[in-house]
C-alpha positions in Angstrom: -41.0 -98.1 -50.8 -39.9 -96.7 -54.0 -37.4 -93.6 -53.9 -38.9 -90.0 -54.1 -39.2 -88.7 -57.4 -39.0 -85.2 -58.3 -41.1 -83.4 -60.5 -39.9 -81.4 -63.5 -41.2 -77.8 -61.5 -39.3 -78.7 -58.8 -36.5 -79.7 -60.6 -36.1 -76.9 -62.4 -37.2 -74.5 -59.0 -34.0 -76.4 -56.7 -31.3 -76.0 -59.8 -32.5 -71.9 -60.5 -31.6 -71.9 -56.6 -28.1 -73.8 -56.7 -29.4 -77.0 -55.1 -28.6 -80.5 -56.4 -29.8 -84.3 -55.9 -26.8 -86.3 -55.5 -28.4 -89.6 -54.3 -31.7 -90.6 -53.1 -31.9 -93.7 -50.8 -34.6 -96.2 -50.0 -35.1 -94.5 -46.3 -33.0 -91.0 -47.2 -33.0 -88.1 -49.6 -29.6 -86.0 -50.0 -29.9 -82.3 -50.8 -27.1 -80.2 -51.4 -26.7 -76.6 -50.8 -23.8 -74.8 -52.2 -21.6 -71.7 -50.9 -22.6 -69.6 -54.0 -26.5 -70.1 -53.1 -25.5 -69.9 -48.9 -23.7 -66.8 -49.4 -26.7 -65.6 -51.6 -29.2 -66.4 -48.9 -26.8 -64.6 -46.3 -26.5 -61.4 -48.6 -30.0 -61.0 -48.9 -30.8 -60.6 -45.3 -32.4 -57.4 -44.4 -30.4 -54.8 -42.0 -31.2 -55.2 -38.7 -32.3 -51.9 -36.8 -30.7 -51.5 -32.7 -31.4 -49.1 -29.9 -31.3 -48.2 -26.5 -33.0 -44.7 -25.7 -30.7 -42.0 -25.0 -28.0 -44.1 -25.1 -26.9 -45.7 -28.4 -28.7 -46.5 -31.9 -27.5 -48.1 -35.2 -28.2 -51.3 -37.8 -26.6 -54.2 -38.5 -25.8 -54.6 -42.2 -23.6 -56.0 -44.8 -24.0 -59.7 -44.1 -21.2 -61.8 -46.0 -20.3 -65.6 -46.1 -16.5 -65.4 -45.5 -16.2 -69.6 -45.4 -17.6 -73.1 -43.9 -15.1 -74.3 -41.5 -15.8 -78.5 -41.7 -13.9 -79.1 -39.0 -15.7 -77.0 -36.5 -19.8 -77.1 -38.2 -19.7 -73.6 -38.4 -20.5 -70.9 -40.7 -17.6 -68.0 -40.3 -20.0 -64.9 -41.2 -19.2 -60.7 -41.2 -21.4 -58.0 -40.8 -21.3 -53.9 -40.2 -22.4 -52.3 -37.8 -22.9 -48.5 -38.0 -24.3 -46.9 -35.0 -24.3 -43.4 -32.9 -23.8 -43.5 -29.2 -24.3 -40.4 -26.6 -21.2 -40.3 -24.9 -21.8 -39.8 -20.8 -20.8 -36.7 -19.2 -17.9 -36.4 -17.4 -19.0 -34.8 -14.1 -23.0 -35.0 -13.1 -22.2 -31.8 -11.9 -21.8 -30.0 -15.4 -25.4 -31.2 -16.7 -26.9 -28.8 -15.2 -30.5 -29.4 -17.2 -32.0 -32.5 -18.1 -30.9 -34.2 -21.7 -33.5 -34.4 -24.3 -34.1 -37.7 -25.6 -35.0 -36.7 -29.2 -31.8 -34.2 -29.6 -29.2 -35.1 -32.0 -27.0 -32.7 -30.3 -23.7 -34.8 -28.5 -24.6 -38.0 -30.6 -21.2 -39.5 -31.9 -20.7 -42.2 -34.9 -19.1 -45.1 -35.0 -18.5 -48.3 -37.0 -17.1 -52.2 -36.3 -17.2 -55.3 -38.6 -18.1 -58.0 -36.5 -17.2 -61.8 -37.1 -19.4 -64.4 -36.1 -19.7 -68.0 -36.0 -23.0 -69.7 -36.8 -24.0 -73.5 -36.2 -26.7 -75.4 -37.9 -28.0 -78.7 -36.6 -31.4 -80.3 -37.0 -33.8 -80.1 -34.3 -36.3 -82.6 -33.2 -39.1 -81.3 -35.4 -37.3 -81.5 -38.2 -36.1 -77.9 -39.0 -33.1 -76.3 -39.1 -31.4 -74.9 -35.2 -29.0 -71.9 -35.5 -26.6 -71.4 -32.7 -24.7 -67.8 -33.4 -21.5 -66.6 -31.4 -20.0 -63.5 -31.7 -16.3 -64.4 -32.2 -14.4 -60.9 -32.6 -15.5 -57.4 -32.8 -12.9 -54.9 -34.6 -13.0 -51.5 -34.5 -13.5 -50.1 -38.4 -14.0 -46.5 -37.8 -15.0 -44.5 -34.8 -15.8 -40.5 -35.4 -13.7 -37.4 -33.9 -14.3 -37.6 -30.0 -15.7 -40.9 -30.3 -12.5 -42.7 -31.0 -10.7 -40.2 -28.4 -13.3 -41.7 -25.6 -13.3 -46.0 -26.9 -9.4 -45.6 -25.9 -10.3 -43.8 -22.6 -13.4 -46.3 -21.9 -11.3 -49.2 -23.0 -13.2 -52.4 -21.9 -16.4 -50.6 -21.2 -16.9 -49.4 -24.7 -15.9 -53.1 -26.3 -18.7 -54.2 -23.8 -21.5 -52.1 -25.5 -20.0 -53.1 -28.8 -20.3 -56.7 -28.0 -23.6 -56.1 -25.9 -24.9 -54.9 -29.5 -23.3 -57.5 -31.3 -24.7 -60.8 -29.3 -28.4 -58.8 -28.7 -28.3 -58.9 -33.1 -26.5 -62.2 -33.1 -29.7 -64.3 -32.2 -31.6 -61.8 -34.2 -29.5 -62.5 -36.9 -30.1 -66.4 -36.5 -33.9 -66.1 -36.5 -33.4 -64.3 -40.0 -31.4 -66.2 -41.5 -33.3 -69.6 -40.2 -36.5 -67.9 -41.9 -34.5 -67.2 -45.5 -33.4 -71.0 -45.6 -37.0 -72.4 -44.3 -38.4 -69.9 -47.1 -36.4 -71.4 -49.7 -35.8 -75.3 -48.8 -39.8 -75.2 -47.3 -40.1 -77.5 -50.8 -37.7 -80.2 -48.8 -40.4 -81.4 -46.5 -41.6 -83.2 -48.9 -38.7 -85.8 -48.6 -38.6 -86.0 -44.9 -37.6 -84.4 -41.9 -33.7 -82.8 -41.6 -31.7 -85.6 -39.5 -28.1 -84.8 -40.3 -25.9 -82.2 -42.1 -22.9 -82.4 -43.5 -20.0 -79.7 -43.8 -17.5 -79.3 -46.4 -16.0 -75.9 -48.0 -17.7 -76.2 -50.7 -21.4 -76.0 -49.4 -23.5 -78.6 -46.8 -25.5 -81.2 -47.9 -28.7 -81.8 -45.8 -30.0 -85.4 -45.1 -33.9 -86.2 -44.8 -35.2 -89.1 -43.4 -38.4 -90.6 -44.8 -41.1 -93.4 -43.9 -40.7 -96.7 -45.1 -44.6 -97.7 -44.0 -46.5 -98.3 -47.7 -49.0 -95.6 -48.8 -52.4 -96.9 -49.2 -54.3 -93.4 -50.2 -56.6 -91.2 -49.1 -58.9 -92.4 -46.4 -61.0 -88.8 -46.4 -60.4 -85.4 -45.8 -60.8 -83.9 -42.1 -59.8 -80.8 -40.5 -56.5 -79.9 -38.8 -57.9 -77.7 -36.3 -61.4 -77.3 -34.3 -64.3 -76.0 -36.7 -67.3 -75.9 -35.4 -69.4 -79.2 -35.0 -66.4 -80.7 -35.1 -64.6 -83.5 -32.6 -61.1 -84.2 -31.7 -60.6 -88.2 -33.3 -57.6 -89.3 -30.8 -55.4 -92.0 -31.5 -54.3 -95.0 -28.8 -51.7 -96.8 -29.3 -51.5 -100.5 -27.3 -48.4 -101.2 -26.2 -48.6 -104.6 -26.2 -50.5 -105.3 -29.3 -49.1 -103.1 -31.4 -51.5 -101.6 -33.5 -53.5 -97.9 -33.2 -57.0 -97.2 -32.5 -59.2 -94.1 -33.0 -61.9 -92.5 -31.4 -64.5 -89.5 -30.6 -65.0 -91.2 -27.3 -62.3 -92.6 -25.7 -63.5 -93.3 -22.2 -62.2 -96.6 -20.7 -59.5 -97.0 -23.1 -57.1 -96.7 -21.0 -57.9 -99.7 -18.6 -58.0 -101.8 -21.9 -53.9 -101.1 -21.8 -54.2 -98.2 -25.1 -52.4 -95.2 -23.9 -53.2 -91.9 -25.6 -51.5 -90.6 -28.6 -52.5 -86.9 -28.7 -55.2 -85.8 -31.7 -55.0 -87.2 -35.1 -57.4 -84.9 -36.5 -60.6 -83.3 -36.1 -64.1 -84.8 -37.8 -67.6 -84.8 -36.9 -69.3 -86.9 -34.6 -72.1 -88.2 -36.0 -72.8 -90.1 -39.8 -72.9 -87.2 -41.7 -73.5 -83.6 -42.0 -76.0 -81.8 -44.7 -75.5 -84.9 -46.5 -71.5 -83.8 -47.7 -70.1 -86.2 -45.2 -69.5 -90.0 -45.2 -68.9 -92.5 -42.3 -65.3 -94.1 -41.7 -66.5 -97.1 -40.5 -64.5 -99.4 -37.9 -63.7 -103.0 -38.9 -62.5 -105.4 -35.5 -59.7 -108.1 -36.8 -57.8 -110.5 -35.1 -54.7 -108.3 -35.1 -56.3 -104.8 -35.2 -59.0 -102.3 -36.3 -59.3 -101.3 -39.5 -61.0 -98.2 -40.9 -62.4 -97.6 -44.6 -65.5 -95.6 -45.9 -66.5 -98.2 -48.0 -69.4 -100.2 -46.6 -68.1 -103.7 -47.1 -64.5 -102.9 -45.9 -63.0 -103.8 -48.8 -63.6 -107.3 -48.6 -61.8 -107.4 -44.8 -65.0 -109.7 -43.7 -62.9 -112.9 -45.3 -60.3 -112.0 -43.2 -61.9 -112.6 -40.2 -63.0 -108.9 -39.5 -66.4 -108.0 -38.3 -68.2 -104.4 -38.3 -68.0 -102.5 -35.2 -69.4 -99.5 -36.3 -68.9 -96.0 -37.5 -65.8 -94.5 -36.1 -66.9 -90.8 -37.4 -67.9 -88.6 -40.3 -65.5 -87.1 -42.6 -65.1 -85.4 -46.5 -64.7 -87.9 -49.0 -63.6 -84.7 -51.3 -61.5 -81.4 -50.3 -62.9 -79.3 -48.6 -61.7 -75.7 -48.1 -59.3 -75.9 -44.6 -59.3 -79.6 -44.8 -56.4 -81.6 -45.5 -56.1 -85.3 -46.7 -56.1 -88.2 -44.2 -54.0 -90.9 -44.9 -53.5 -94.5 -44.4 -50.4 -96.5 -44.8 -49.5 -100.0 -44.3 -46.6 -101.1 -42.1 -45.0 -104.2 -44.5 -43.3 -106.0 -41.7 -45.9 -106.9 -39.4 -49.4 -105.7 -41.5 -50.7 -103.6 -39.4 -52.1 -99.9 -40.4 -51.5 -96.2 -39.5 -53.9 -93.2 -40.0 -52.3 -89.5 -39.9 -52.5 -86.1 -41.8 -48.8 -86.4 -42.5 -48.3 -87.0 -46.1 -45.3 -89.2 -44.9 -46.5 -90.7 -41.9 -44.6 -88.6 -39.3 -41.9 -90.6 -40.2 -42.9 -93.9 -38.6 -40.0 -96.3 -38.8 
């Protein structure tokens, strides 16, 4: 399989953002994010509004990059958080009437940088998994009687203060994980996120690609139900080791397949209005192959015979269709069929 390349637009999109290639391998691609483009994503992220009725209220701004510690995967990042709280009363007795929710009357300010530590690791579908802990809360500025009543609550006001902080934390996370998916969405196209490395300097990400051998576009089909259409489930047999697909897979399952979820959805029967064509099924000696050209492609010499028509599929786009692809696995000849432009990564 032949490195990725990358295209001039997408060249020049990754180095307006800061990003690099240093290396792309036969199974890997490298992509390097620096700390001048994190801290830029980290800037960026919007305030982050808080409340609890009648009892505190505030946002969460002024997000900064302060370092990558290597040693311990983490991201050190501070924020603000400016706020009013409604201090409680010191004897039930002298509330005499009942508080209005919507008075400012009582409300008290305060402010508290907060530190936090934020861990990125790549999950299992590929994208990136944030893990935030708050990791000190200090007091910046606190208002009049406020102050006077954070030294008299002691512990109990650093608990709403850090209640605050860890309810935004994972907030925080999700935002963050949405400006980096926003801006490295382009990465998919080399592989799924299977390792990141930390350094002072930035992180660089590691993609993992297919090394099964593109063979085109089989057709286009549909990722989700449309109507008229079918689910076309792939088996997989164990034993054999090659796939099989199907609109009716009845019985497969005491021929050994086991069931590999849907690959796509298609219709049924040989064509519909005349815009669709038949993926026809080919039985060889080692395993089924499918093609919508009649004579499949000159598989007959190989010992293949026609077992029919599979189902009914776009042989152009289509609007909501997607291409379906077919790849050949070079160490034991044997083919896969998927939607993923990369075939979900098959090893």
């Amino acid at each position: 399989m032949m490195a990725p390349r990358v295209s001039w637009k997408t060249a020049i999109l990754f180095a307006s953002a800061g990003l690099f290639f240093p290396a792309f391998g036969f199974a890997a691609a490298e992509i390097k994010l620096d700390k001048d483009f994190l801290s830029g994503v980290i800037e960026k992220v919007p305030a982050i509004p808080y409340q609890k009725d009648g009892q505190y209220k505030g946002t969460v701004r002024r997000f900064r990059l302060l370092a990558i510690d290597a040693k311990s995967r983490r991201f050190e990042v501070g924020c603000q958080v400016d706020g009013e709280f409604r201090p409680p009363t010191a004897s039930p007795l002298k509330e005499k009437k009942p508080r209005n929710e919507d008075s400012t009357e009582n409300w008290k300010s305060f402010r508290f940088d907060v530190r936090m530590g934020i861990n990125v690791e790549p999950g299992r579908d590929g994208a990136p998994r944030f893990k935030v802990e708050v990791e000190e809360v200090k007091r910046r500025e606190l208002e009049g009687f406020a102050g006077a009543l954070a030294k008299i609550l002691g512990r109990s006001f650093d608990q709403v203060v850090i209640q605050v902080a860890d309810g935004k934390a994972s907030q925080f996370g999700e935002k963050i994980n949405a400006e980096i998916l926003k801006r490295v969405k382009s990465f998919r196209e080399y592989g799924v996120l299977c390792a990141i490395d930390y350094a002072a300097s930035g992180v660089v990400l590691h993609f993992d690609v297919t090394r099964l051998k593109s063979e085109g576009i089989v057709g286009y089909v549909y990722p989700e139900p449309r109507p008229g259409t079918v689910a076309l489930t792939r088996w997989f047999h164990p034993r054999q080791g090659h796939h099989y697909y199907t609109t009716t897979p009845e019985g497969l399952e005491r021929q050994g397949y086991v069931a590999e979820g849907v690959a796509c959805y298609v219709f049924a029967g040989t064509t519909k209005g005349g815009d669709t064509i038949p993926l026809y099924r080919w039985r060889g000696p080692k395993e089924p192959f499918y093609t919508t050209t009649p004579n499949g492609e000159g598989v007959r010499r190989a010992g293949f015979r026609l077992e029919g028509i599979a189902c009914a599929l776009y042989p152009d786009e289509k609007p909501e269709t997607v291409p379906f692809y077919r790849f050949l696995n070079p160490r034991n000849g044997k083919h896969f069929y998927t939607m993923h432009k990369y075939a979900e990564f098959a090893k």
